[in-house]
PDB file as gemmi writes it, atoms N, CA and C in Angstrom:
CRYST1    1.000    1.000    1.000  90.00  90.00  90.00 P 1                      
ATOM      1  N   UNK A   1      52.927 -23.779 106.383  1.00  0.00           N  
ATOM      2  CA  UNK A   1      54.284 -24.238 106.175  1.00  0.00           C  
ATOM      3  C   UNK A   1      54.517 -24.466 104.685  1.00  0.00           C  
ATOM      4  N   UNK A   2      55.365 -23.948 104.292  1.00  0.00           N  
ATOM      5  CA  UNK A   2      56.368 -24.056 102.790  1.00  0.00           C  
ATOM      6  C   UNK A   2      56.952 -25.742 102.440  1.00  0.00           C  
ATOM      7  N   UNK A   3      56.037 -26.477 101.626  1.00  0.00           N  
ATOM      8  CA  UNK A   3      56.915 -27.711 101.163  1.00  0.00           C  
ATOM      9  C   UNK A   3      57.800 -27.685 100.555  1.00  0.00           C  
ATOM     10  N   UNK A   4      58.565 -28.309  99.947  1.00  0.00           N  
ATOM     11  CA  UNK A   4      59.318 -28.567  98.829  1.00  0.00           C  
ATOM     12  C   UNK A   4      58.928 -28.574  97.767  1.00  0.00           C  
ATOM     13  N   UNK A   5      57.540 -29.378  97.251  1.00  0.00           N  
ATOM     14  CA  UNK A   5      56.934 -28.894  96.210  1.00  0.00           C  
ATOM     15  C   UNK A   5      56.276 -27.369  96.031  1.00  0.00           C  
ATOM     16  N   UNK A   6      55.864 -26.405  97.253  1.00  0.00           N  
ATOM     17  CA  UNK A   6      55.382 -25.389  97.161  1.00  0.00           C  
ATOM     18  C   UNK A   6      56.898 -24.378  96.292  1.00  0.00           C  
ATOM     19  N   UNK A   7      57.789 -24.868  97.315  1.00  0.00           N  
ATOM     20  CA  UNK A   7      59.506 -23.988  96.423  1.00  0.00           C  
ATOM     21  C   UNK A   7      59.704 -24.458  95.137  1.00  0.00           C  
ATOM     22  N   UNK A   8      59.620 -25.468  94.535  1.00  0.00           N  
ATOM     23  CA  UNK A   8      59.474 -26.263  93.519  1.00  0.00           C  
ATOM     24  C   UNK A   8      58.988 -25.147  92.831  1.00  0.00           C  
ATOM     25  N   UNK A   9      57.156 -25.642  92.576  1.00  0.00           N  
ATOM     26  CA  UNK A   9      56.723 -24.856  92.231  1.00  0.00           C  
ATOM     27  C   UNK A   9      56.894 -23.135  91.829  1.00  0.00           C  
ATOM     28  N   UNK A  10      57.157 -22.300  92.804  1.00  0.00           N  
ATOM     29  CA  UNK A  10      57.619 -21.135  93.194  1.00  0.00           C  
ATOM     30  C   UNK A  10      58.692 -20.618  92.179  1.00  0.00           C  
ATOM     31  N   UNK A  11      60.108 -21.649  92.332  1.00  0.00           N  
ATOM     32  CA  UNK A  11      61.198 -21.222  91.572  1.00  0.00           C  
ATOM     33  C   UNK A  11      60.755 -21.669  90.183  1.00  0.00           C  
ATOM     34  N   UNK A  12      59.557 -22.992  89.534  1.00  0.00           N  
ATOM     35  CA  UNK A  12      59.263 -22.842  88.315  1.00  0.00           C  
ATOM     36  C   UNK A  12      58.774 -21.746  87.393  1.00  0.00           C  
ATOM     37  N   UNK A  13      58.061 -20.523  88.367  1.00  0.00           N  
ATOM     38  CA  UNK A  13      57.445 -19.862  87.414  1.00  0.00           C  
ATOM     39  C   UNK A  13      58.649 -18.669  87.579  1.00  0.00           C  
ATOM     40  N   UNK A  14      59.623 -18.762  88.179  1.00  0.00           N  
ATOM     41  CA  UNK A  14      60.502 -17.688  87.590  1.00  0.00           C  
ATOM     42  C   UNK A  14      61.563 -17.616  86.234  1.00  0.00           C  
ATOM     43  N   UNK A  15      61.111 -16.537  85.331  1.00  0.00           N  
ATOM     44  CA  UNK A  15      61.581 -17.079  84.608  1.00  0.00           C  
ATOM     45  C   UNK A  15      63.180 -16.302  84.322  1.00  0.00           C  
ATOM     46  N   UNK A  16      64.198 -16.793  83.617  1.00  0.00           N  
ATOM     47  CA  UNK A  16      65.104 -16.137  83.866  1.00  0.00           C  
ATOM     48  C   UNK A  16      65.273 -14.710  83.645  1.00  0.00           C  
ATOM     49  N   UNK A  17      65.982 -14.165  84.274  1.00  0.00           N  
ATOM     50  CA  UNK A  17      65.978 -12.553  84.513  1.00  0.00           C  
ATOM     51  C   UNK A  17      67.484 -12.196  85.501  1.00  0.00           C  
ATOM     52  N   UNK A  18      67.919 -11.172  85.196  1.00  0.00           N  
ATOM     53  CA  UNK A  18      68.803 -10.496  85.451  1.00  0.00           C  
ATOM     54  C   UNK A  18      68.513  -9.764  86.824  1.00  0.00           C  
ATOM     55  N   UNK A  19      68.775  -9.662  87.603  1.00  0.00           N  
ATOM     56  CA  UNK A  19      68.690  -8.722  88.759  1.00  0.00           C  
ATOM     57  C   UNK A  19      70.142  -8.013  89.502  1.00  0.00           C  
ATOM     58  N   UNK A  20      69.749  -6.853  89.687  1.00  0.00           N  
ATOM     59  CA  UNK A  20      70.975  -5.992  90.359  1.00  0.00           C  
ATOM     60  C   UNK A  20      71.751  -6.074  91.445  1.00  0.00           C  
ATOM     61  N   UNK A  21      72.571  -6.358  92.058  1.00  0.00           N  
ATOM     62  CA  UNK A  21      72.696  -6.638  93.650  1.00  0.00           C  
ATOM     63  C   UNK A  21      73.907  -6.349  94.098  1.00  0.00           C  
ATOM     64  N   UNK A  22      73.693  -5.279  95.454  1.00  0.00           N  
ATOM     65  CA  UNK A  22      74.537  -4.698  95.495  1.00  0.00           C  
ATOM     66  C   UNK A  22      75.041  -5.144  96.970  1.00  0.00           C  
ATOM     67  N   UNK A  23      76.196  -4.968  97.050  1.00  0.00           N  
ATOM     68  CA  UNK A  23      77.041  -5.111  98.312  1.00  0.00           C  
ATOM     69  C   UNK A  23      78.054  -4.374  98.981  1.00  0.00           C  
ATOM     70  N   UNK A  24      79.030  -4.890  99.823  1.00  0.00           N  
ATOM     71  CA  UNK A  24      80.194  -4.240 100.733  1.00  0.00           C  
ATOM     72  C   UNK A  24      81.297  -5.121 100.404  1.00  0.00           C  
ATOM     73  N   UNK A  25      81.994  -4.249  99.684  1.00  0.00           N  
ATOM     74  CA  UNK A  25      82.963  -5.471  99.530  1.00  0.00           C  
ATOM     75  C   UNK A  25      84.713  -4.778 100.086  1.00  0.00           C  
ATOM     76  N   UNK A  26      85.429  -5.775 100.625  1.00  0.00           N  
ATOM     77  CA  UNK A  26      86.499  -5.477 101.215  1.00  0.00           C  
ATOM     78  C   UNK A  26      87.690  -5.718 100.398  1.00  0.00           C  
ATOM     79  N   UNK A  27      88.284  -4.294  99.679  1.00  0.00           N  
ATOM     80  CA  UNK A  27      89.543  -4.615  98.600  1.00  0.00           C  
ATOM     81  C   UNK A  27      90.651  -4.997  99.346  1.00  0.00           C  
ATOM     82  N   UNK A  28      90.871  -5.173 100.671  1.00  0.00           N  
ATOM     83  CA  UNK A  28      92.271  -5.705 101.138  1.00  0.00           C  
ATOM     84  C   UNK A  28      92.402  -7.363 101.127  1.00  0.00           C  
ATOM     85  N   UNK A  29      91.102  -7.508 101.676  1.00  0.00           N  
ATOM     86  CA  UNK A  29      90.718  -9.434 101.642  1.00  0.00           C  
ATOM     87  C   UNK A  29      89.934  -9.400 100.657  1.00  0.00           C  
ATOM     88  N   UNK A  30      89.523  -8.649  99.578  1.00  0.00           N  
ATOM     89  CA  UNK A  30      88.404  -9.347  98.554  1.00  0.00           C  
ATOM     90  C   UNK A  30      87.567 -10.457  99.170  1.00  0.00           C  
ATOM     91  N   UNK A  31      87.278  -9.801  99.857  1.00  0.00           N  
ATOM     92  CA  UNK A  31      85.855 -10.358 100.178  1.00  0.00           C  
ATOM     93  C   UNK A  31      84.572  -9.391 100.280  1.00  0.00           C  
ATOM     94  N   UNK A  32      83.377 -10.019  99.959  1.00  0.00           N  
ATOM     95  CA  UNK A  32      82.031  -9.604  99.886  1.00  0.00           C  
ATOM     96  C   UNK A  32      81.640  -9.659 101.387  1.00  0.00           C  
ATOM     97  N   UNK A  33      80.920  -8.272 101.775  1.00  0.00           N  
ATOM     98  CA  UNK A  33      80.991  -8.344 103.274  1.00  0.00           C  
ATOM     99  C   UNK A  33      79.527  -8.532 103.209  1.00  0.00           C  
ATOM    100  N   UNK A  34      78.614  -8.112 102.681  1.00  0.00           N  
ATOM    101  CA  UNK A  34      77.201  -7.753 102.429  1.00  0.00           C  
ATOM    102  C   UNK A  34      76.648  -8.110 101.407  1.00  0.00           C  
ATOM    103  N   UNK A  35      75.369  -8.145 101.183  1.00  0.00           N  
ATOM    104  CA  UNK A  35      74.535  -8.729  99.620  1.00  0.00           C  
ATOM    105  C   UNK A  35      73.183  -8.644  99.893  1.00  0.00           C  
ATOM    106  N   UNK A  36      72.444  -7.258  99.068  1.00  0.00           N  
ATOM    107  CA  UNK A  36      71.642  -6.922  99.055  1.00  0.00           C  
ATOM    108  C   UNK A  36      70.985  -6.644  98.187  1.00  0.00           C  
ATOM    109  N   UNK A  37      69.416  -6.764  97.420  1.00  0.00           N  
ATOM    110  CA  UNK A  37      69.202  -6.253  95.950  1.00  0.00           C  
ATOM    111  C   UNK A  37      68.558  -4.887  96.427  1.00  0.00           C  
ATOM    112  N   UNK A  38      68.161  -4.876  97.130  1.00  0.00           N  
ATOM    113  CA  UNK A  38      67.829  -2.941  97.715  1.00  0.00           C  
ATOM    114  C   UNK A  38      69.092  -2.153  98.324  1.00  0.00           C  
ATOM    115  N   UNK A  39      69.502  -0.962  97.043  1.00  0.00           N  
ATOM    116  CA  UNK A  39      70.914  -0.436  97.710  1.00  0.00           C  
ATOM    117  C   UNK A  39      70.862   0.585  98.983  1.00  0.00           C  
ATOM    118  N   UNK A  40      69.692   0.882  99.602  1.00  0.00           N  
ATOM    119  CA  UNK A  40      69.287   1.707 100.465  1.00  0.00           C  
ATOM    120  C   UNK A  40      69.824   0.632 101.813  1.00  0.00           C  
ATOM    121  N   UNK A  41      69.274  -0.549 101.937  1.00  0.00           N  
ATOM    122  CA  UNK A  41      69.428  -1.316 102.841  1.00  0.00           C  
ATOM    123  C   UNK A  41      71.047  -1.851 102.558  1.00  0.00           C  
ATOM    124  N   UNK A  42      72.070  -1.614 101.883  1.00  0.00           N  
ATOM    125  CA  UNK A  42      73.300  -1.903 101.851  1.00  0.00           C  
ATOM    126  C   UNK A  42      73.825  -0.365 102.679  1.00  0.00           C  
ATOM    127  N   UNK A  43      73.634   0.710 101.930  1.00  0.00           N  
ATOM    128  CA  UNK A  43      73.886   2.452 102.802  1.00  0.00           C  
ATOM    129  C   UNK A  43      73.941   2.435 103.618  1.00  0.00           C  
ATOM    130  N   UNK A  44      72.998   1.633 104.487  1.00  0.00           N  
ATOM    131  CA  UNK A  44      72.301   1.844 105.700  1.00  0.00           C  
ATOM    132  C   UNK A  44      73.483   1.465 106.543  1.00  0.00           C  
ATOM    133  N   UNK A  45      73.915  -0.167 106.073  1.00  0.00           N  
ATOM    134  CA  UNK A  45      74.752  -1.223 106.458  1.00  0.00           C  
ATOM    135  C   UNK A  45      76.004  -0.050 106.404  1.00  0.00           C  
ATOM    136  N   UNK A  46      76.571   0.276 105.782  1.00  0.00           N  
ATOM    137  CA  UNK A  46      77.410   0.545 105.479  1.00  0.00           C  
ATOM    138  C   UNK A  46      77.769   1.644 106.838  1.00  0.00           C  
ATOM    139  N   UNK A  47      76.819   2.922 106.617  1.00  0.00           N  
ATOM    140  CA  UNK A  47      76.913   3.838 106.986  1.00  0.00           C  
ATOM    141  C   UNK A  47      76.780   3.240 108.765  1.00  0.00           C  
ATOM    142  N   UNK A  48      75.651   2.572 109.202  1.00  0.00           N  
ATOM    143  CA  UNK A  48      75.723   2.247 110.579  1.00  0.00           C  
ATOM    144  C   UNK A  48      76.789   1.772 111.424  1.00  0.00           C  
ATOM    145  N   UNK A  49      77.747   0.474 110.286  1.00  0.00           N  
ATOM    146  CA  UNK A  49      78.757  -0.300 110.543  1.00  0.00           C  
ATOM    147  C   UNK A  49      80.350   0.954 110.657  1.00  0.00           C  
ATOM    148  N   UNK A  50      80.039   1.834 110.362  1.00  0.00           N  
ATOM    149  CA  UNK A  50      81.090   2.802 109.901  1.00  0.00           C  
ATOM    150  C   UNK A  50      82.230   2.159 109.572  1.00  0.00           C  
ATOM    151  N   UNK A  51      82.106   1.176 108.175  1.00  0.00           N  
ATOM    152  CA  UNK A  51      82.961   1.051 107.440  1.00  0.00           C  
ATOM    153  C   UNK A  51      83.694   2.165 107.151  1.00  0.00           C  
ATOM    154  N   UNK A  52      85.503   1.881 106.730  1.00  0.00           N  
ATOM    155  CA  UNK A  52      86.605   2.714 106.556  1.00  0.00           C  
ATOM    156  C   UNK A  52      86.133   2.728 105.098  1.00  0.00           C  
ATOM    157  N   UNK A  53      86.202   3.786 104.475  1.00  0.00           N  
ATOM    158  CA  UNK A  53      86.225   3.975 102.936  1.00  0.00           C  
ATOM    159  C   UNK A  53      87.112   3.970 102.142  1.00  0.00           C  
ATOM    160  N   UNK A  54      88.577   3.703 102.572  1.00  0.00           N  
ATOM    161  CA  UNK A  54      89.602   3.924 102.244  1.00  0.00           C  
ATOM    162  C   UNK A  54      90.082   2.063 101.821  1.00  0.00           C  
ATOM    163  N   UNK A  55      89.263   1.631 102.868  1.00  0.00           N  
ATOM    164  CA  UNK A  55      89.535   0.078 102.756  1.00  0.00           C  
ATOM    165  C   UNK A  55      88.050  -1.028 102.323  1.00  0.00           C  
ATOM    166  N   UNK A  56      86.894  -0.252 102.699  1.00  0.00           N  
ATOM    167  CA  UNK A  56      85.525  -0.770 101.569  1.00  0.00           C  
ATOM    168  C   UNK A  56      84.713   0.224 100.771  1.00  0.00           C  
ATOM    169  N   UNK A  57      83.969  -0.628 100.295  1.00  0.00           N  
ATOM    170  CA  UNK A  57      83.151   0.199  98.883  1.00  0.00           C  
ATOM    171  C   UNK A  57      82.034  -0.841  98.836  1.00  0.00           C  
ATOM    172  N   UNK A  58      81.001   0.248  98.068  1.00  0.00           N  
ATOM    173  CA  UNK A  58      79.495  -0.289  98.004  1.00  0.00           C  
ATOM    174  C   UNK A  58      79.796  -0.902  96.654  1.00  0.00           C  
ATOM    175  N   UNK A  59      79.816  -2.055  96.130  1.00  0.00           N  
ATOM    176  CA  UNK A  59      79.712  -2.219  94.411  1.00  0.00           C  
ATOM    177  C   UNK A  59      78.521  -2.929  93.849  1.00  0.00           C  
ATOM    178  N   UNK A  60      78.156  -2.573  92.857  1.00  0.00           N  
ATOM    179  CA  UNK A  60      77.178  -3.320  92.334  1.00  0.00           C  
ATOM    180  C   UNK A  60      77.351  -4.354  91.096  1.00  0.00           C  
ATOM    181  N   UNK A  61      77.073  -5.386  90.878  1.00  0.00           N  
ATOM    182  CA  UNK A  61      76.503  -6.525  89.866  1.00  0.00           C  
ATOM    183  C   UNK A  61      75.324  -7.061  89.689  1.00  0.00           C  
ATOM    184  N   UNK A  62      75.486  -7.626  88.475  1.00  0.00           N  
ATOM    185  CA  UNK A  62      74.167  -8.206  87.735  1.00  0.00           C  
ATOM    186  C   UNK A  62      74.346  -9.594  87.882  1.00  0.00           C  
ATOM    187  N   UNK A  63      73.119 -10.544  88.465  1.00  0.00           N  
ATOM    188  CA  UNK A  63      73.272 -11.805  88.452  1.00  0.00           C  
ATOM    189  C   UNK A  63      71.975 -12.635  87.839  1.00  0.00           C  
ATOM    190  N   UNK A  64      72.111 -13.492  87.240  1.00  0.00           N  
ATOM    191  CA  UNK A  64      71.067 -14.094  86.353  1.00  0.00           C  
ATOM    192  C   UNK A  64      70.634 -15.775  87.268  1.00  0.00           C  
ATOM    193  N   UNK A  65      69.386 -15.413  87.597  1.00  0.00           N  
ATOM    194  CA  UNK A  65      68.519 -16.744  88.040  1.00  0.00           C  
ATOM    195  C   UNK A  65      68.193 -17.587  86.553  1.00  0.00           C  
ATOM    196  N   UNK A  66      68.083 -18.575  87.184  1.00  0.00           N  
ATOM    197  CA  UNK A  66      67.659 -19.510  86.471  1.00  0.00           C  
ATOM    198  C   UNK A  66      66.951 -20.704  86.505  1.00  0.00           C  
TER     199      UNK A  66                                                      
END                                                                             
């Protein structure tokens, strides 16, 4: 089992860094449907869910831990 000090720990040695992360996002409600940092496993989502393309899109951003 995972303590609090083990996550503690864990998130101390990360140090800050940028990572890519990509999602499904819906331009009629702007909303983020999905959030994934592997874009294969967003495709997948995408393509299985048979999102309309006309009304979502895969987009990607950069987000910084800290």
């Amino acid at each position: 089992m995972i303590t609090d000090k083990d996550k503690k720990q864990k998130l101390s040695q990360l140090s800050p860094k940028k990572y890519r992360v990509y999602g499904i996002f819906n331009f009629e409600t702007n909303t983020l449907i999905c959030v994934d940092l592997d874009i294969e496993n967003v495709l997948f989502e995408f393509d299985i869910e048979g999102y309309n393309p006309s009304q979502y899109d895969i987009i990607s951003f950069d987000v910084m831990l800290c």
